[in-house]
PDB file with one MODEL, atoms N, CA, C and O in Angstrom:
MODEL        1
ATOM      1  N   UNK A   1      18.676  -8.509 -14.865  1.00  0.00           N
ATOM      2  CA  UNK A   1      17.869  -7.348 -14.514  1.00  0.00           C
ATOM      3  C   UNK A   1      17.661  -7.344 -13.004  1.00  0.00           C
ATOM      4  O   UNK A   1      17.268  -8.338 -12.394  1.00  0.00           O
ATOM      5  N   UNK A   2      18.026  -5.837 -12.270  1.00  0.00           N
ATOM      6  CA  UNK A   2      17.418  -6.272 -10.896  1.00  0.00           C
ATOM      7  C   UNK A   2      16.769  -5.232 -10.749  1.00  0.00           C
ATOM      8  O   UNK A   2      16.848  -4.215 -11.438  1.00  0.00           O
ATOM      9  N   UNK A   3      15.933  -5.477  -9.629  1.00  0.00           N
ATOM     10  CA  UNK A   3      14.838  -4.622  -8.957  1.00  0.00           C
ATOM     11  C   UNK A   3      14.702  -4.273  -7.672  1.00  0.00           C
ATOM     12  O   UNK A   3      14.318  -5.159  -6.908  1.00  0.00           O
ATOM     13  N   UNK A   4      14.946  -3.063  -7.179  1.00  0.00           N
ATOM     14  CA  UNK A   4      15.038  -3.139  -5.670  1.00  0.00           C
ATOM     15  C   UNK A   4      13.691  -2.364  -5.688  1.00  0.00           C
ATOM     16  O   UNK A   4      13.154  -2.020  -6.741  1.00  0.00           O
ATOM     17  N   UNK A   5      13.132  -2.087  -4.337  1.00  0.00           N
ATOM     18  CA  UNK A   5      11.921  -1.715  -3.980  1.00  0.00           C
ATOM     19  C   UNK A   5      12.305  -1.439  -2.483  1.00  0.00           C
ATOM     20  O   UNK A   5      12.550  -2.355  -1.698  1.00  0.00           O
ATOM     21  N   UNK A   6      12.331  -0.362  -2.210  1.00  0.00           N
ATOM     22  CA  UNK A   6      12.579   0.647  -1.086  1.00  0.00           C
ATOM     23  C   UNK A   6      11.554   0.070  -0.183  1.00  0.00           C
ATOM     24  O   UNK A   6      10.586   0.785  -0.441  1.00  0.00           O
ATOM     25  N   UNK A   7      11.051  -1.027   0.979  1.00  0.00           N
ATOM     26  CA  UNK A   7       9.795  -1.064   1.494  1.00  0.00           C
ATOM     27  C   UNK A   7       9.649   0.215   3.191  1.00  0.00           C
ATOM     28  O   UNK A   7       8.703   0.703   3.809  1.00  0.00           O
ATOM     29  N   UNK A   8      10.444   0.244   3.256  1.00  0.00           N
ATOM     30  CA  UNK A   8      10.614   0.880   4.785  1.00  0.00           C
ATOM     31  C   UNK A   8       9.595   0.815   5.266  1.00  0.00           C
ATOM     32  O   UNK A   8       8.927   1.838   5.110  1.00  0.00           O
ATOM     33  N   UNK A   9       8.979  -0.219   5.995  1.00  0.00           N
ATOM     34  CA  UNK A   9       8.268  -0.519   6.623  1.00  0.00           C
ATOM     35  C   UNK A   9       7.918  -0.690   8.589  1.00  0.00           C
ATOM     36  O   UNK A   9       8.244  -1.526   9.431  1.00  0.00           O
ATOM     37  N   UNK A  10       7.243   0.383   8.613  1.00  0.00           N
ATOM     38  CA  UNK A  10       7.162   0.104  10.070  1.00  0.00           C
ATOM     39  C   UNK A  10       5.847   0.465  10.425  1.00  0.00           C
ATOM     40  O   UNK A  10       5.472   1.618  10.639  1.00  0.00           O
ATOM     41  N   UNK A  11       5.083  -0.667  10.487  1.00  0.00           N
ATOM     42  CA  UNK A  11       3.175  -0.941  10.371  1.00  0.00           C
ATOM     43  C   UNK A  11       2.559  -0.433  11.591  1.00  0.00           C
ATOM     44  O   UNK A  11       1.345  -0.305  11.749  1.00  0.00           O
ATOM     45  N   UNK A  12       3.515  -0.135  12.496  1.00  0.00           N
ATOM     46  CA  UNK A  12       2.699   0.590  13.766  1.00  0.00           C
ATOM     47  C   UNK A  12       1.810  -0.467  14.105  1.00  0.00           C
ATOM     48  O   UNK A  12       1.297  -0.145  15.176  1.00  0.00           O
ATOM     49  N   UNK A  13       1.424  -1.435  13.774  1.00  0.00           N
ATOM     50  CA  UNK A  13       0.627  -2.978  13.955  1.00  0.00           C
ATOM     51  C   UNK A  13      -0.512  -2.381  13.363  1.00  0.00           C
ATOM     52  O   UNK A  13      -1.582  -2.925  13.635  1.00  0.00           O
ATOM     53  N   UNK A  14      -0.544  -1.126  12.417  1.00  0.00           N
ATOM     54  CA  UNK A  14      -2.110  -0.929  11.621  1.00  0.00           C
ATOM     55  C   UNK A  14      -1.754  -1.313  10.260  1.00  0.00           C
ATOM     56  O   UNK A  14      -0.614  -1.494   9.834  1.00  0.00           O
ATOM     57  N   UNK A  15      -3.170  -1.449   9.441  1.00  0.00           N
ATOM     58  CA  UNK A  15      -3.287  -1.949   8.497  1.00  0.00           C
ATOM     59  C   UNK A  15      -3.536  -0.887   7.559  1.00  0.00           C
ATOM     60  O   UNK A  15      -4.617  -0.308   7.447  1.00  0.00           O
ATOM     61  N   UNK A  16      -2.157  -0.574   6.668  1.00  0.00           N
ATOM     62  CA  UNK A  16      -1.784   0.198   6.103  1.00  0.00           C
ATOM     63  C   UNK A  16      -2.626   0.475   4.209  1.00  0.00           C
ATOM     64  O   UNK A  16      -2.644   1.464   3.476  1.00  0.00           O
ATOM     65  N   UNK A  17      -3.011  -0.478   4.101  1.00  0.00           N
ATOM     66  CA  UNK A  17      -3.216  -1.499   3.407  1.00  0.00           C
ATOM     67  C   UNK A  17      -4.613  -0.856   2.052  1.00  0.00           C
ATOM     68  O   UNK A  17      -4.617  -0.756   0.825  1.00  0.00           O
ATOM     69  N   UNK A  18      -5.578  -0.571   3.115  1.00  0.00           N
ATOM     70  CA  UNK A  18      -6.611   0.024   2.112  1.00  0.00           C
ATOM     71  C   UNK A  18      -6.228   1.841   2.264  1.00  0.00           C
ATOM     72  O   UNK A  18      -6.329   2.639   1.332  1.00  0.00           O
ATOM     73  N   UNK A  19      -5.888   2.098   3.339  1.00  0.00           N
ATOM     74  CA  UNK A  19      -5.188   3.606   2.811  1.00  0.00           C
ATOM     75  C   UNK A  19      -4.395   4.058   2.134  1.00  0.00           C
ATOM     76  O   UNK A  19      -4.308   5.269   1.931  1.00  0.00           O
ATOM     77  N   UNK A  20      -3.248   2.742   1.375  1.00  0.00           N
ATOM     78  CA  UNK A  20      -2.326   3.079   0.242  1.00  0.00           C
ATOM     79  C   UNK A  20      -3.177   2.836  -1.119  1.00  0.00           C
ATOM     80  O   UNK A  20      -2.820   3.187  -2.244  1.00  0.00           O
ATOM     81  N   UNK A  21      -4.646   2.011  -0.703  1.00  0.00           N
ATOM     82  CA  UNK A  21      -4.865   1.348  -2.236  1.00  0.00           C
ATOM     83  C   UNK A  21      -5.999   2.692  -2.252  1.00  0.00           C
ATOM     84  O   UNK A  21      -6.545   2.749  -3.354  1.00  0.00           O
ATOM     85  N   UNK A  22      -6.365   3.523  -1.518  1.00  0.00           N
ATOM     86  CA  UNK A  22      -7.399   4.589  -1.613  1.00  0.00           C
ATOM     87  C   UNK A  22      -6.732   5.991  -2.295  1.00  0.00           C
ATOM     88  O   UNK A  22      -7.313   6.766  -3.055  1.00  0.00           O
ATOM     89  N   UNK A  23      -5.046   6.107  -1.691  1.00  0.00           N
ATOM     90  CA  UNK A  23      -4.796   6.992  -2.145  1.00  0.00           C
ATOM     91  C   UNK A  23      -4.201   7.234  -3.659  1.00  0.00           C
ATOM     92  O   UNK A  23      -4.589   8.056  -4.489  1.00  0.00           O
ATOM     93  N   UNK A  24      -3.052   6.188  -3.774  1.00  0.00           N
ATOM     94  CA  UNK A  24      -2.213   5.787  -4.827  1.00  0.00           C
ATOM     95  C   UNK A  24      -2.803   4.846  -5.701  1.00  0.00           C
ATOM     96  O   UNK A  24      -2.728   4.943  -6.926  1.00  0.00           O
ATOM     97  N   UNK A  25      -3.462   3.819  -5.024  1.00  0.00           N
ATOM     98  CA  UNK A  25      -4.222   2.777  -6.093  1.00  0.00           C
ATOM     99  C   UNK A  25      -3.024   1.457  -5.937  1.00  0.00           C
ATOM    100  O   UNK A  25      -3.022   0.670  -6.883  1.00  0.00           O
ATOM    101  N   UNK A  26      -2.159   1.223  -4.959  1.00  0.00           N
ATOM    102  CA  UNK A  26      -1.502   0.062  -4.412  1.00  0.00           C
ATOM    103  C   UNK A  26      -0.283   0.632  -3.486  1.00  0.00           C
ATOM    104  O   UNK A  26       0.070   1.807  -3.387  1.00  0.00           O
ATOM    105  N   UNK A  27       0.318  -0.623  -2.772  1.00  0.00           N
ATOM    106  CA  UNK A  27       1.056  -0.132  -1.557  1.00  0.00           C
ATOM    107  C   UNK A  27       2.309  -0.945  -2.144  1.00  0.00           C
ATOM    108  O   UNK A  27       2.485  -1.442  -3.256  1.00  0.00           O
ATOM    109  N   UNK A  28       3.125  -0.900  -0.980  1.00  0.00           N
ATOM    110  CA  UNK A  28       4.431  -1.198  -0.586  1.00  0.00           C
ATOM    111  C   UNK A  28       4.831  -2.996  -1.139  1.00  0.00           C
ATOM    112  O   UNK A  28       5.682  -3.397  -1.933  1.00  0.00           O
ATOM    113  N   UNK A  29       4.011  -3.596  -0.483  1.00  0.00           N
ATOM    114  CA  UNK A  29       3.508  -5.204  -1.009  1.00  0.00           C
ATOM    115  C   UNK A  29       3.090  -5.496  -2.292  1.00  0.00           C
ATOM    116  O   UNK A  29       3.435  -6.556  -2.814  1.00  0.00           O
ATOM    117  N   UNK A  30       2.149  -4.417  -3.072  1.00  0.00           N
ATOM    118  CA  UNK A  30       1.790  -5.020  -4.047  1.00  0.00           C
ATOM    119  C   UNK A  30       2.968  -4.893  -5.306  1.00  0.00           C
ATOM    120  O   UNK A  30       3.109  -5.580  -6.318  1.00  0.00           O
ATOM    121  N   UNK A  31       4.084  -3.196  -4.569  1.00  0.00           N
ATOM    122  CA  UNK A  31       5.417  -3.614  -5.381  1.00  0.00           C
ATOM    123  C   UNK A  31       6.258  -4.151  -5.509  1.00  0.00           C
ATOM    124  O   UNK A  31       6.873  -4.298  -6.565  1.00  0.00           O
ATOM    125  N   UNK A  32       6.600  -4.740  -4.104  1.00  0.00           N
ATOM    126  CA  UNK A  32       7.320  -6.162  -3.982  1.00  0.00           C
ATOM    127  C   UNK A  32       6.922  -7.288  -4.980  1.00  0.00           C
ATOM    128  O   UNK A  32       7.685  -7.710  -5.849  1.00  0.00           O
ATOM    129  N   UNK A  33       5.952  -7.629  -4.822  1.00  0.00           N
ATOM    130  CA  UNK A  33       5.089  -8.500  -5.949  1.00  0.00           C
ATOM    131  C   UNK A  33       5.361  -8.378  -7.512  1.00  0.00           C
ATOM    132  O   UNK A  33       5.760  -9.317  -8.200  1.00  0.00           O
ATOM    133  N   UNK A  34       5.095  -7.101  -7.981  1.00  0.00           N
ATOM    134  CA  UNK A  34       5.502  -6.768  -8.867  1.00  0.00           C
ATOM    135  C   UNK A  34       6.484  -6.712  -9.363  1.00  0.00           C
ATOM    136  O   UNK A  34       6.559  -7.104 -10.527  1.00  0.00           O
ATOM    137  N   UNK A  35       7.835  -6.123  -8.588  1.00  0.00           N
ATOM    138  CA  UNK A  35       8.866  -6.454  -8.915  1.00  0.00           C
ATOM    139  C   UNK A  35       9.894  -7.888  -9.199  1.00  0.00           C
ATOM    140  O   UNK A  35      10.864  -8.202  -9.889  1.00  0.00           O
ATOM    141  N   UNK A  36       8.932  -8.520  -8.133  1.00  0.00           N
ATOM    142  CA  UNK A  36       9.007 -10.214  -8.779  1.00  0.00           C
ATOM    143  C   UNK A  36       8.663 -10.903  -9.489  1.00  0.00           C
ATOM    144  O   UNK A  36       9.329 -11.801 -10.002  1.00  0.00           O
ATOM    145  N   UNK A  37       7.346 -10.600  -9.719  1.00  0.00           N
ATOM    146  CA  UNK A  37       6.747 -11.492 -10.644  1.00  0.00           C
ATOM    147  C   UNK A  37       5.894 -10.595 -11.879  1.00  0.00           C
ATOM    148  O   UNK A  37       5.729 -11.173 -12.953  1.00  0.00           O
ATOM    149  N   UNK A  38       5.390  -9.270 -11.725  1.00  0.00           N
ATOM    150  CA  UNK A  38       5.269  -8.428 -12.342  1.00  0.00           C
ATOM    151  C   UNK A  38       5.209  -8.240 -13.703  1.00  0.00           C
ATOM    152  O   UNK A  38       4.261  -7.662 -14.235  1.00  0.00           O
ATOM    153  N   UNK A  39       6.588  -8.890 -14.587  1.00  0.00           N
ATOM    154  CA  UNK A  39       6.639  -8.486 -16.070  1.00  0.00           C
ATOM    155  C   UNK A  39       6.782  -9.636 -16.418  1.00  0.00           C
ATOM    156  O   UNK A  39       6.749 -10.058 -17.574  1.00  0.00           O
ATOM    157  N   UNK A  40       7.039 -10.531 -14.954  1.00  0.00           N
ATOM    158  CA  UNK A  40       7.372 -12.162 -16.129  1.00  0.00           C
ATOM    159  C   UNK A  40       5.954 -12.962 -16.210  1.00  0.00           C
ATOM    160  O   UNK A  40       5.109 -13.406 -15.433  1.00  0.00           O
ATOM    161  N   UNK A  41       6.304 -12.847 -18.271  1.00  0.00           N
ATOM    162  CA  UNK A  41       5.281 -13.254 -18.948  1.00  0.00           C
ATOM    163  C   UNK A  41       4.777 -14.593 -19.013  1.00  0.00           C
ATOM    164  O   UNK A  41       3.806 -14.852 -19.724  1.00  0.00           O
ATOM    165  N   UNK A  42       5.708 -15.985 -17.918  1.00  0.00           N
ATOM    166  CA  UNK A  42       5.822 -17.035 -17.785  1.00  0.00           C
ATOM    167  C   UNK A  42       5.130 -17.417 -16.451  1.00  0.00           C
ATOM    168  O   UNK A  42       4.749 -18.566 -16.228  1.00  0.00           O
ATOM    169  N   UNK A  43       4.980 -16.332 -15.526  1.00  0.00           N
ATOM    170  CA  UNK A  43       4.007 -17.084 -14.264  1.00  0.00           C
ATOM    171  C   UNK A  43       2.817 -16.212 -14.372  1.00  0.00           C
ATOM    172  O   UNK A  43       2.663 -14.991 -14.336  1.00  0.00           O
ATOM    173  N   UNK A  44       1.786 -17.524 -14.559  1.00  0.00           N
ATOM    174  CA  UNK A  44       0.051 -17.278 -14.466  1.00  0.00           C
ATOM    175  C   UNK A  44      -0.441 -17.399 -13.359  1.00  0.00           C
ATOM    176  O   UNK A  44      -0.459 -18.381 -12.616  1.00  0.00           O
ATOM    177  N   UNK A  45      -1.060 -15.879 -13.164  1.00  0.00           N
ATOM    178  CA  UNK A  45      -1.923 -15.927 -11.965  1.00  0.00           C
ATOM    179  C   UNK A  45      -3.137 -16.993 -12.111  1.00  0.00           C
ATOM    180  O   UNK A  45      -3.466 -17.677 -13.080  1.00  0.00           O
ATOM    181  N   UNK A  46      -3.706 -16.890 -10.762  1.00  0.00           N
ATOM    182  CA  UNK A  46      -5.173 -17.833 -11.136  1.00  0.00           C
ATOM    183  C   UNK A  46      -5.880 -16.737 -12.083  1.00  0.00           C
ATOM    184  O   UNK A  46      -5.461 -15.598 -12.291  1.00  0.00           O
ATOM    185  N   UNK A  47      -7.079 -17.346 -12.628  1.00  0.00           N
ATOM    186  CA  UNK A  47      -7.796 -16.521 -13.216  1.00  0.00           C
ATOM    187  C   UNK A  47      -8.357 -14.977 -12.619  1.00  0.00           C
ATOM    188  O   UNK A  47      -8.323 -13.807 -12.998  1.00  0.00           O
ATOM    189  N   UNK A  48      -8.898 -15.774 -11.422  1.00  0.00           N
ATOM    190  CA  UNK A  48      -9.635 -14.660 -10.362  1.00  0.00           C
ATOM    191  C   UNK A  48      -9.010 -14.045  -9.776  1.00  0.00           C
ATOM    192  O   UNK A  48      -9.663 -13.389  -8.964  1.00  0.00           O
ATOM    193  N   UNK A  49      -7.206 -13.757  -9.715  1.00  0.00           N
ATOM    194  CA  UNK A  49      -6.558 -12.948  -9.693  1.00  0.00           C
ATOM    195  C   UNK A  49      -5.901 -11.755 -10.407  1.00  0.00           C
ATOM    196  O   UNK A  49      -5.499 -10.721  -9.873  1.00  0.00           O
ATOM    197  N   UNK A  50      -5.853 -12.169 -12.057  1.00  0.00           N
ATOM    198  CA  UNK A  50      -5.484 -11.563 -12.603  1.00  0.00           C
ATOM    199  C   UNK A  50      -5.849  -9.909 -12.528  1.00  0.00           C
ATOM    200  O   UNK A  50      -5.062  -9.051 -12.929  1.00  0.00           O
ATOM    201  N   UNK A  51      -6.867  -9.679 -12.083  1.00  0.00           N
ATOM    202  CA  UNK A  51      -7.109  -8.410 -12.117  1.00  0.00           C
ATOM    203  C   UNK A  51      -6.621  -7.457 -10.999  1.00  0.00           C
ATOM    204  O   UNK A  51      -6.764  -6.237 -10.919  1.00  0.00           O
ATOM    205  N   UNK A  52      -5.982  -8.359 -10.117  1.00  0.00           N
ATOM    206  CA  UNK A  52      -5.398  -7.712  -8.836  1.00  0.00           C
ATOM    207  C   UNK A  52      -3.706  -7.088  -8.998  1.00  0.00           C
ATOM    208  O   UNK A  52      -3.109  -6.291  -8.274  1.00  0.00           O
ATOM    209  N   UNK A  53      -3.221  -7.851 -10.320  1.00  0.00           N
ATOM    210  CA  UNK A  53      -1.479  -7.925 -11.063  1.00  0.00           C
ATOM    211  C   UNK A  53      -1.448  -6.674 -11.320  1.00  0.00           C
ATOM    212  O   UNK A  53      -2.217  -6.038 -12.040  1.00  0.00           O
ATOM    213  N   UNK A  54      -0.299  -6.209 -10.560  1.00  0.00           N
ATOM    214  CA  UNK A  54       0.520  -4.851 -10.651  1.00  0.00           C
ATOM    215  C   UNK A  54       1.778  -4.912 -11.786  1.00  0.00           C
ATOM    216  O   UNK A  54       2.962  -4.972 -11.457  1.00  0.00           O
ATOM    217  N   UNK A  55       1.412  -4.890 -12.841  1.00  0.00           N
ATOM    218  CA  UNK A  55       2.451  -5.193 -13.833  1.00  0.00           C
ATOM    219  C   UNK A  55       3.712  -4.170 -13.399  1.00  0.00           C
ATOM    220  O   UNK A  55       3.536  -2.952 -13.386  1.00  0.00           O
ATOM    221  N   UNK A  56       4.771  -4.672 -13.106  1.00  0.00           N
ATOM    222  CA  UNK A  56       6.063  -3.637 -12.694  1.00  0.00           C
ATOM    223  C   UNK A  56       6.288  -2.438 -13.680  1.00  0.00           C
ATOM    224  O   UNK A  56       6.426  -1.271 -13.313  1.00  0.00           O
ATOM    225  N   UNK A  57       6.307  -2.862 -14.937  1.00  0.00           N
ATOM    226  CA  UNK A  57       6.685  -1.742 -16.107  1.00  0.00           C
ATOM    227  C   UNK A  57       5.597  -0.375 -16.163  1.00  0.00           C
ATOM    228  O   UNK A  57       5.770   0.790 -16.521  1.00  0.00           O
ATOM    229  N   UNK A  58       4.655  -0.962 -15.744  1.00  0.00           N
ATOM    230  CA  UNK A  58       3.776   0.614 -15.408  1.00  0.00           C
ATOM    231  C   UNK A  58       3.775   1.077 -14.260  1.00  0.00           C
ATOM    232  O   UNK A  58       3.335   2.226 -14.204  1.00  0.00           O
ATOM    233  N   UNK A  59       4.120   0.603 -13.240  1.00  0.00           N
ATOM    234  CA  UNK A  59       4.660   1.601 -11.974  1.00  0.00           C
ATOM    235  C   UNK A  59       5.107   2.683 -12.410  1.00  0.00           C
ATOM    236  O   UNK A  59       5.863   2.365 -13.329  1.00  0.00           O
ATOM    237  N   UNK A  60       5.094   3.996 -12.282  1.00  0.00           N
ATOM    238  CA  UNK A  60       5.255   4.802 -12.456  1.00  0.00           C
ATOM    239  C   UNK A  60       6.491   5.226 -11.501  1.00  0.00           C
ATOM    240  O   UNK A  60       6.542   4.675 -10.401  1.00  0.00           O
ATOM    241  N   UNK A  61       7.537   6.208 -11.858  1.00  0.00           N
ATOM    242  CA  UNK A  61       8.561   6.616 -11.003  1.00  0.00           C
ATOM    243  C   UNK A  61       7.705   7.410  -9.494  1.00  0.00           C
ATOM    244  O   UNK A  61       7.656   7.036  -8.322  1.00  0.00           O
ATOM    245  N   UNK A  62       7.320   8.209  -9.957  1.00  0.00           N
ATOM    246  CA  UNK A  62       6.263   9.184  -9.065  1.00  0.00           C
ATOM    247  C   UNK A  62       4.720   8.514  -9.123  1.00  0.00           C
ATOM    248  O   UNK A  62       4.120   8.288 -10.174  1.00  0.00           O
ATOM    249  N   UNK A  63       4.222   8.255  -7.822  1.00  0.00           N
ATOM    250  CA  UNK A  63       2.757   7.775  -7.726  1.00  0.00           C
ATOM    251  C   UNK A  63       2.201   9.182  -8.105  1.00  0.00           C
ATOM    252  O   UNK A  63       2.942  10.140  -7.882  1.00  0.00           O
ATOM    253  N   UNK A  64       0.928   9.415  -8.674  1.00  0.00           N
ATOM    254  CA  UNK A  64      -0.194   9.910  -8.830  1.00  0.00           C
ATOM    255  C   UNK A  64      -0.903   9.766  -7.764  1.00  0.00           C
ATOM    256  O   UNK A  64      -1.165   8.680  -7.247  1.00  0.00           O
ATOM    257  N   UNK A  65      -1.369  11.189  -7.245  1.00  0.00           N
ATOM    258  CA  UNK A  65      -2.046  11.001  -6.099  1.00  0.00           C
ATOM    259  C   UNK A  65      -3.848  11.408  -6.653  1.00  0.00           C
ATOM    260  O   UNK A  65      -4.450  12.281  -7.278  1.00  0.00           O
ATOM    261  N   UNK A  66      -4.219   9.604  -5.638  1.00  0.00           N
ATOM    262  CA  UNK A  66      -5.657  10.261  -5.934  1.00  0.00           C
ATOM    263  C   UNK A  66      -6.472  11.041  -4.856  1.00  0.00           C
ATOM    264  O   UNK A  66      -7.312  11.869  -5.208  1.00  0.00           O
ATOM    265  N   UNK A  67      -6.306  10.863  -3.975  1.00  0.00           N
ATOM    266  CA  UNK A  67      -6.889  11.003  -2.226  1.00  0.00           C
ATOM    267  C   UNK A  67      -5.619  11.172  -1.476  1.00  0.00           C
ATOM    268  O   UNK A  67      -4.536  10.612  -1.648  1.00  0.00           O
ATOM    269  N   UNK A  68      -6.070  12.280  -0.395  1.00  0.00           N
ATOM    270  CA  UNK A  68      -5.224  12.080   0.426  1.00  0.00           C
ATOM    271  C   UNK A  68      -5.767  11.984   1.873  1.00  0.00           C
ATOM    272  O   UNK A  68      -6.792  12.464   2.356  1.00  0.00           O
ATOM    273  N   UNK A  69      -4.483  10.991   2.603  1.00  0.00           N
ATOM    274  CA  UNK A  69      -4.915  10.473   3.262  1.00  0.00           C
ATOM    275  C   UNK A  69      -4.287  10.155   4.826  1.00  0.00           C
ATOM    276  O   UNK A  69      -3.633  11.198   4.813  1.00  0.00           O
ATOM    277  N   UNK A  70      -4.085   9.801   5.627  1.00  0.00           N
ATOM    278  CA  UNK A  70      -3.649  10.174   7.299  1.00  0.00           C
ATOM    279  C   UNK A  70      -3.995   8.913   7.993  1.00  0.00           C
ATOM    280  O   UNK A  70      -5.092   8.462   7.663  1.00  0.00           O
ATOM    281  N   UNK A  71      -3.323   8.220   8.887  1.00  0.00           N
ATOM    282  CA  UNK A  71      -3.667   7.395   9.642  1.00  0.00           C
ATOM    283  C   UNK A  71      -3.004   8.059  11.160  1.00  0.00           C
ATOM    284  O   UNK A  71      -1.862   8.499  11.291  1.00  0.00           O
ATOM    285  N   UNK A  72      -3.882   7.998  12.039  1.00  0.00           N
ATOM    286  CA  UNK A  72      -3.524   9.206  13.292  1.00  0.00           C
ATOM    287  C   UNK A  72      -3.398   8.019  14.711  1.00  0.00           C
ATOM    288  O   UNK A  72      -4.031   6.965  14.667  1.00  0.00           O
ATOM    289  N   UNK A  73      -2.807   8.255  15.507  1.00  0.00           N
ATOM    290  CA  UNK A  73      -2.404   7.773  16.668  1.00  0.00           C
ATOM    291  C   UNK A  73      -2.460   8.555  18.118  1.00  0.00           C
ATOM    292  O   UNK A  73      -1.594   9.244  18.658  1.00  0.00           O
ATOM    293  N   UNK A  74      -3.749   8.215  18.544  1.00  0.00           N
ATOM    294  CA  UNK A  74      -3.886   9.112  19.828  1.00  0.00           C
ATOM    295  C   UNK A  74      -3.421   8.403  20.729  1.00  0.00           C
ATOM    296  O   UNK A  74      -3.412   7.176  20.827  1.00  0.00           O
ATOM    297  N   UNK A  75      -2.842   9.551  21.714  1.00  0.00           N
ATOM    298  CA  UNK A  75      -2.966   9.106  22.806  1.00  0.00           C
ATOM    299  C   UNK A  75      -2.811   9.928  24.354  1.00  0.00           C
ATOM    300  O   UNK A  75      -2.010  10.772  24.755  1.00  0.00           O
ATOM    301  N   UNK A  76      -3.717   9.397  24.847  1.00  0.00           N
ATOM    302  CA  UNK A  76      -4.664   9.650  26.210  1.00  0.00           C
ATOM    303  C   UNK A  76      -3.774   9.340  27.661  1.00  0.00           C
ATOM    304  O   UNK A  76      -3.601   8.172  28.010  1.00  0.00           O
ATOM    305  N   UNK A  77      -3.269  10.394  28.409  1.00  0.00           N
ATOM    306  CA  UNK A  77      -2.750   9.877  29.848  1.00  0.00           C
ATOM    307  C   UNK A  77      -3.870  10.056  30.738  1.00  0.00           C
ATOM    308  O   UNK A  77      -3.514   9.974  31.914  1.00  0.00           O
ATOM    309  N   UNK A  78      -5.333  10.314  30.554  1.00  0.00           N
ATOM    310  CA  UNK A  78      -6.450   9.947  31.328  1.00  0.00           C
ATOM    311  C   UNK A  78      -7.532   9.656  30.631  1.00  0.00           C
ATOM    312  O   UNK A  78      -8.004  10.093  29.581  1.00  0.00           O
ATOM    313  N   UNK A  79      -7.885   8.749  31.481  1.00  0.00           N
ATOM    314  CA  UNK A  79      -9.180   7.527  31.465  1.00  0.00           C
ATOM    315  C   UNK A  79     -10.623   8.353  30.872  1.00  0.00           C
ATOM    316  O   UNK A  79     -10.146   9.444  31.186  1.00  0.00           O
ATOM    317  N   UNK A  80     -11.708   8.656  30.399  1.00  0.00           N
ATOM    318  CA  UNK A  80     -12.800   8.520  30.241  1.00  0.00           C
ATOM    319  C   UNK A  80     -13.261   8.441  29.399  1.00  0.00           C
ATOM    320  O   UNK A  80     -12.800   7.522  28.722  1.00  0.00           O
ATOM    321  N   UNK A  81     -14.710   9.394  28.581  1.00  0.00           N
ATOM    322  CA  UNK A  81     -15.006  10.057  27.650  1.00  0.00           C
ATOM    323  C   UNK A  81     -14.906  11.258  27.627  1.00  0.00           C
ATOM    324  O   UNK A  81     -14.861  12.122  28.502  1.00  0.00           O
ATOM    325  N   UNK A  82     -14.849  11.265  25.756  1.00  0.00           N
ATOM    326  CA  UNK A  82     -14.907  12.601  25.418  1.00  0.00           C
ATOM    327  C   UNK A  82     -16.176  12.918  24.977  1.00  0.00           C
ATOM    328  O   UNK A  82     -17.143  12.357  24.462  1.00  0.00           O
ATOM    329  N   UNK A  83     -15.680  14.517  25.532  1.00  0.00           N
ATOM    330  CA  UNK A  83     -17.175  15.171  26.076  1.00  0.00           C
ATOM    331  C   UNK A  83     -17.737  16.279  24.798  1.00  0.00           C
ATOM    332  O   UNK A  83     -18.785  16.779  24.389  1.00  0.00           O
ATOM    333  N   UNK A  84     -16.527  16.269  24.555  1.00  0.00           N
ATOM    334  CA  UNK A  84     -16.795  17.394  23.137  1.00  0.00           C
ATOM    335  C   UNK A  84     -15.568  17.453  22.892  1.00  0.00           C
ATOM    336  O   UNK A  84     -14.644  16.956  23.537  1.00  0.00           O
ATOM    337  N   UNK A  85     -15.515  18.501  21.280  1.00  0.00           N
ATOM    338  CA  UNK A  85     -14.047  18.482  20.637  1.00  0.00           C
ATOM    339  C   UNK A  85     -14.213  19.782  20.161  1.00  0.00           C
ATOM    340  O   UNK A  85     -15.279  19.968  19.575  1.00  0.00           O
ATOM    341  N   UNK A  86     -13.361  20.852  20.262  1.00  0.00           N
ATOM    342  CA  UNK A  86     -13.296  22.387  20.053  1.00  0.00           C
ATOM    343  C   UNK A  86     -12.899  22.513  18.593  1.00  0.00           C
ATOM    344  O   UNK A  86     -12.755  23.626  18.086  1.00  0.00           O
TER     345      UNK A  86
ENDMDL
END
């Protein structure tokens, strides 16, 4: 059986991380995970993890969106504060 998992990853050095788990309900990592270890019924999480296990077989083809959501990148060629926003 194989499993690929599309990650295309390019983190901008932000933490992508609680805005995939706000919108979709898990990210890019937690399907990697899944796709590894996911359905096999032979590796036990710790206890106090189990509730974090992205079982692979319910991934869904299409995420369900719950929230949507934006991570934005300004940027400024002069120095101060802002004074107001229109």
């Amino acid at each position: 059986l194989v499993r690929l998992v599309e990650v295309n990853c390019r983190q901008h050095n932000t933490d992508f991380s609680p805005l995939t788990n706000a919108c979709i309900g898990y990210g890019a990592l937690d399907m990697v995970l899944a796709a590894h270890l996911g359905g096999d019924e032979h590796y036990n999480y710790p206890p106090e993890m189990e509730r974090f296990r992205l079982n692979w077989d319910s991934v869904p083809t299409m995420p369900s969106i719950r929230a949507k959501g934006a991570i934005l990148h300004f940027v400024s060629y002069v120095e101060g504060k802002i004074s107001r926003i229109r």
